[in-house]
C-alpha positions in Angstrom: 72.3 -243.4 -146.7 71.4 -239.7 -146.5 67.8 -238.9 -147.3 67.2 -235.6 -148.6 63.8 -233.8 -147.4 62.6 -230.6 -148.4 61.0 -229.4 -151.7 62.3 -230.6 -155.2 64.3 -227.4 -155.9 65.8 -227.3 -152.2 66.8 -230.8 -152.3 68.2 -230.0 -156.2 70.2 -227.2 -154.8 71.6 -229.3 -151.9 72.6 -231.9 -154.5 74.3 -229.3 -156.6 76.2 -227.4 -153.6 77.4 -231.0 -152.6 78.6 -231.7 -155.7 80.6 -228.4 -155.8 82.1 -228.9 -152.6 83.6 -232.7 -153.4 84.5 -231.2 -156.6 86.5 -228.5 -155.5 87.7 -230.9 -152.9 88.8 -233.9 -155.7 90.5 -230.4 -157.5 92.6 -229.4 -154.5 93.9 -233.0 -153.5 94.8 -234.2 -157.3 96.4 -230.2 -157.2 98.5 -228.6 -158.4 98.3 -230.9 -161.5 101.1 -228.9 -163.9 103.4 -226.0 -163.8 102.0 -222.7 -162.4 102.3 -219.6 -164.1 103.1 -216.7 -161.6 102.0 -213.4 -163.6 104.3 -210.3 -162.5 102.8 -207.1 -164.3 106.5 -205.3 -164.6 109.4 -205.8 -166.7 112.4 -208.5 -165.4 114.3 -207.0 -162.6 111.5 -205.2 -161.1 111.0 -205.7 -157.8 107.6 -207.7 -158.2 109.6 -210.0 -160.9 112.5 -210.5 -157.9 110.5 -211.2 -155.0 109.0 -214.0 -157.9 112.0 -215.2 -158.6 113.1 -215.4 -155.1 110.5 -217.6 -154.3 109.9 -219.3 -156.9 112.5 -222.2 -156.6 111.4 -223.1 -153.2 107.7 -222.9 -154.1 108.2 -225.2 -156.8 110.4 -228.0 -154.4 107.7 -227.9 -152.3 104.5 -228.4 -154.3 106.6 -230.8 -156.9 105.3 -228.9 -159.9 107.8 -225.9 -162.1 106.7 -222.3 -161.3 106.6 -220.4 -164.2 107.4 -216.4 -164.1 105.1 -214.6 -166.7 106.2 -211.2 -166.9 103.7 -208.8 -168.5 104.4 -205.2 -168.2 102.7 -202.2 -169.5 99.5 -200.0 -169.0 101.0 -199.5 -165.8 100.3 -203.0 -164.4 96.7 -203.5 -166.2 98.3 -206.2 -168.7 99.1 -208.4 -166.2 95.8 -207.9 -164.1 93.7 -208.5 -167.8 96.1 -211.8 -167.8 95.4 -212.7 -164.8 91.7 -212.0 -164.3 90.9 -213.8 -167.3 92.6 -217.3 -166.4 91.1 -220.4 -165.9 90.4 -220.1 -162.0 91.8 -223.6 -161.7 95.0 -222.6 -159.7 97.2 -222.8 -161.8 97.2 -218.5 -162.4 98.7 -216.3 -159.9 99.5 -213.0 -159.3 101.9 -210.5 -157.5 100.6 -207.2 -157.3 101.7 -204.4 -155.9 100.6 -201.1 -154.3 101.1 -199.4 -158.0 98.6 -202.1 -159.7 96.0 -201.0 -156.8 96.5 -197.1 -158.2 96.6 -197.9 -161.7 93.3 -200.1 -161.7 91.7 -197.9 -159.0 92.7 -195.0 -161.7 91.5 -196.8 -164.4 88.2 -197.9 -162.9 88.4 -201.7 -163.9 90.0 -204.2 -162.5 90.0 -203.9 -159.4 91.8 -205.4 -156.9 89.9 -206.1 -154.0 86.8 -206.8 -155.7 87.3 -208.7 -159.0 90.3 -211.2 -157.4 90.7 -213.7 -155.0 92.8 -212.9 -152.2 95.3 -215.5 -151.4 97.8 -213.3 -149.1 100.2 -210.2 -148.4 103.9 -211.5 -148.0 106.2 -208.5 -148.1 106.4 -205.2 -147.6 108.8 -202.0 -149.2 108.6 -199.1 -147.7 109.4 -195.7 -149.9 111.6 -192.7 -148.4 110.7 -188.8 -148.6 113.9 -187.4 -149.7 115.0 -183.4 -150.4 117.8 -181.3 -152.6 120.9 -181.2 -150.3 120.3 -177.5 -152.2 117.3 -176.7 -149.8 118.4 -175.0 -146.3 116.4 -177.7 -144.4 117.9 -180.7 -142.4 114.6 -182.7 -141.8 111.0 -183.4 -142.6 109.6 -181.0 -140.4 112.1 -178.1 -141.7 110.9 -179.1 -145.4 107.3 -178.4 -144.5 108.0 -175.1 -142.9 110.2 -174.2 -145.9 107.6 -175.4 -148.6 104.9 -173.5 -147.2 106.6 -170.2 -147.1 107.3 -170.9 -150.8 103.5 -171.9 -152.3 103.8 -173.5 -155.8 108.0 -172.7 -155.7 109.0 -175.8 -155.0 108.9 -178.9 -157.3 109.1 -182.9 -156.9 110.0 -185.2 -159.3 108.2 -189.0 -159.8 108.3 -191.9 -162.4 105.1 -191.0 -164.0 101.4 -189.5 -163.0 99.4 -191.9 -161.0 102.9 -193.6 -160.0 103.3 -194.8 -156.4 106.1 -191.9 -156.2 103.9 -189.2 -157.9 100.8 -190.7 -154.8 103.8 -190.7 -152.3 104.1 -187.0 -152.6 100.5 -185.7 -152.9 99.6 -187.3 -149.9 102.3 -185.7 -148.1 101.0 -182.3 -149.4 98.1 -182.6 -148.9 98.4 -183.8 -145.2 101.2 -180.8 -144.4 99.0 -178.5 -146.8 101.5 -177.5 -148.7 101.3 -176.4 -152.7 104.6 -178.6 -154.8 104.6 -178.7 -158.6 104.4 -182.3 -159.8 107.2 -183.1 -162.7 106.7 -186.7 -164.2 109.4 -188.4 -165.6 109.9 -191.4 -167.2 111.7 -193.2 -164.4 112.9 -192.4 -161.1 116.9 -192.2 -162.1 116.0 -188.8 -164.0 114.1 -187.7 -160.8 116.4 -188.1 -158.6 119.5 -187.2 -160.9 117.7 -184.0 -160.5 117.0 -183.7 -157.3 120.7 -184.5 -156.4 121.2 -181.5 -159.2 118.7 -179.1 -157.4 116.9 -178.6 -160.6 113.5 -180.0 -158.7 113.6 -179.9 -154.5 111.9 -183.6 -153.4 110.8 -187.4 -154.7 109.8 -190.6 -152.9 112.0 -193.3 -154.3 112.1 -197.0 -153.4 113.9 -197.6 -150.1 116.0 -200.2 -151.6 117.0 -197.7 -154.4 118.7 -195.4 -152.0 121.9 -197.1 -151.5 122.2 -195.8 -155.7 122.4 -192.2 -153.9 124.4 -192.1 -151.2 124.6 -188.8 -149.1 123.8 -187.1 -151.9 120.1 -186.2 -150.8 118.6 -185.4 -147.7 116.7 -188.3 -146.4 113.4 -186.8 -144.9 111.5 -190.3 -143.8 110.3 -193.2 -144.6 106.9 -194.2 -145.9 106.0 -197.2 -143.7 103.6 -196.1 -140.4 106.5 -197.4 -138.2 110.4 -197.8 -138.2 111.9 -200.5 -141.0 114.8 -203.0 -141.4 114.7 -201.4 -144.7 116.2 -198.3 -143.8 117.6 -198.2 -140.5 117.4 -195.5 -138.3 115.4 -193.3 -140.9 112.1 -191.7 -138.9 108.7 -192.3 -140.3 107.0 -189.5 -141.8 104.0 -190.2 -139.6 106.1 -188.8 -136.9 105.7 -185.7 -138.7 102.3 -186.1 -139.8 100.6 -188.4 -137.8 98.6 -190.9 -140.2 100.7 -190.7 -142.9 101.3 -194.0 -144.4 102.2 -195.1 -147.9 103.9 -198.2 -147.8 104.2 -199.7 -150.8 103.5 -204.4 -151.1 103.6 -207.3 -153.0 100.7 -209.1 -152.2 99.2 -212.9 -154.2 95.9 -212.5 -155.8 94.3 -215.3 -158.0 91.3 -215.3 -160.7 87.9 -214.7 -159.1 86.7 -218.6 -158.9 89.6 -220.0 -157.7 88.4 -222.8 -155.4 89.0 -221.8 -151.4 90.7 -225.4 -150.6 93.5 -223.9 -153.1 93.5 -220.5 -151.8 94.4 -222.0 -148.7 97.1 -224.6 -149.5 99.2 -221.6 -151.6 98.6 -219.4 -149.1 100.1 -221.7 -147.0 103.2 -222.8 -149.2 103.7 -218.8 -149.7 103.9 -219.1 -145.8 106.2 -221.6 -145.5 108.5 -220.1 -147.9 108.3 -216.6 -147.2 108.9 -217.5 -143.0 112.2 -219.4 -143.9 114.8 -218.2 -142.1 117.3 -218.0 -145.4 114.3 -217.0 -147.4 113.6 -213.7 -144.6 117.5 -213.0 -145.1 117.3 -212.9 -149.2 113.9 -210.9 -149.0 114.9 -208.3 -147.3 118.3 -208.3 -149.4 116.2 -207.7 -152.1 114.1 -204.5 -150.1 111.0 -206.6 -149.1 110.4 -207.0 -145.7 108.4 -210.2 -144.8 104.8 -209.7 -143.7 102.6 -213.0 -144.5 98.8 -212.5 -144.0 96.0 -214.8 -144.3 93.9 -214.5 -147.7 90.9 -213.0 -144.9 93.2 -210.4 -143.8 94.7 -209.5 -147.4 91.4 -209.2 -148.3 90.3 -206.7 -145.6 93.6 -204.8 -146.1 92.7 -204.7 -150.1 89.7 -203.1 -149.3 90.8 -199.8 -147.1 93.4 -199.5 -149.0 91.4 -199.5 -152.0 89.3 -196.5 -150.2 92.3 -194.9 -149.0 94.1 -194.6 -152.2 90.5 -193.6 -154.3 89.9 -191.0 -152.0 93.4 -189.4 -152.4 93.4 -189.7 -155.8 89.8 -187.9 -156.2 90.9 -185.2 -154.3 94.3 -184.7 -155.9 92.6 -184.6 -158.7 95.1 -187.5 -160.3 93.5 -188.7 -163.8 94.8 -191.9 -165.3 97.1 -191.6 -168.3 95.6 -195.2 -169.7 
């Protein structure tokens, strides 16, 4: 027998915080206890409802209960966070978010990511590529600066919508080379780049996986990622060109604040499992995601900058949310 010593309200609250503990253990060994939604804040076919659907089928083999895909697009991701953030945190609610959730909520001042979630883990990465008009007398990144900044506020680049990971993409890469571009939203990136390829605007930053839609018919300036990608082989970073550049864009698991820590861990490590298979690697990157499995420490800590990162550029670009 354990004798408890102390005063009254210590020994109460040693009582209570041993009763939370073997509850939250009792949870995660009778877990996962019926099918498990997995929330994916885009429309089907996006790439946050593939990567779901990718893993989903092995996920649910291996943890003997159905994963269910709950897509809720809009508001620029902040259905699906609302969804998610407002779930029992049993562990039975999760979440792939993306890079573009981080700028929407960090726009929108609510929700945010690395604050008002549980991190369970990063497992893939997409990088985006800098492409030009094959209009434009330039044959690389470097030549496109150069160019640019002889031409203040001439040149124009197209994105999928303000406060859109292409419409980030770009002002970061202006503001780094100091150069002055004219943002044009549209309302995807197929009328972007249908005009770029025209020459009626000079630059976007589409998907990587999206570029095999496009053919030589841009100028492929660099990728997004701070290194060389599978993604896009033999394509230079932009970093090279601006050292520190780096807008990669994720897909990363986050669950509702609450969610016991015995259950973090045992999805994190499914995710693991899954997302390491060799025939698993092979169909991710298929599909444009690179594998990049993190523990739910180190997604948290990446959350976090990034978070900073993306706030700051967003202050001084001056980029409201359209929410």
């Amino acid at each position: 027998m354990i004798r408890l010593v102390g005063s009254p309200a210590v020994r109460a609250g040693l009582v209570a915080m041993t009763l939370a503990v073997l509850c939250h253990l009792a949870a995660a060994q009778n877990y996962p206890s019926r099918p498990i939604r997995l929330v994916s804040a885009s429309a089907p076919g996006s790439g946050s409802d593939v990567v779901a659907r990718l893993l989903s089928t092995r996920l649910s083999e291996n943890l003997g209960q159905q994963i269910v895909i709950d897509n809720r697009a809009g508001a620029s991701g902040l259905i699906g966070a609302e969804v998610t953030a407002r779930a029992v945190p049993d562990g039975h609610t999760f979440w792939i978010a993306t890079l573009s959730q981080l700028i929407s909520t960090t726009l929108a001042n609510r929700l945010q990511l690395a604050h008002e979630f549980a991190s369970v883990g990063l497992i893939a990465t997409t990088p985006f590529i800098i492409v030009a008009s094959n209009t434009l007398p330039i044959k690389s990144a470097a030549e496109f600066i150069a160019y640019a900044k002889s031409r203040p506020g001439q040149l124009m680049f197209g994105s999928s919508g303000t406060g859109t990971t292409p419409h980030v993409c770009l002002e970061l890469f202006q503001a780094m080379a100091g150069l002055k571009l004219l943002h044009v939203p549209y309302k995807g990136m197929t009328g972007a780049m249908t005009d770029v390829m025209s020459g009626q605007i000079h630059a976007a930053c589409p998907a990587a996986p999206s570029m095999t839609l496009f053919g030589g018919r841009v100028r492929v300036l660099g990728v997004t990622s701070p290194g060389p990608t599978a993604l896009a082989p033999g394509v230079p970073p932009i970093s090279d060109v601006l050292p520190g550049y780096e807008m990669p864009g994720w897909y990363g698991v986050l669950a509702p604040l609450g969610t016991p820590k015995p259950i973090i861990a045992r999805i994190n490590q499914e995710f693991a499992k899954t997302v390491n298979a060799p025939d698993m690697r092979e169909r991710l990157l298929a599909a444009g995601a690179e594998p990049a499995m993190s523990s739910p420490e180190g997604f948290a800590a990446f959350l976090r900058r990034e978070s900073e990162r993306i706030g700051k550029l967003l202050k001084d670009a001056g980029v409201q949310s359209t929410q």
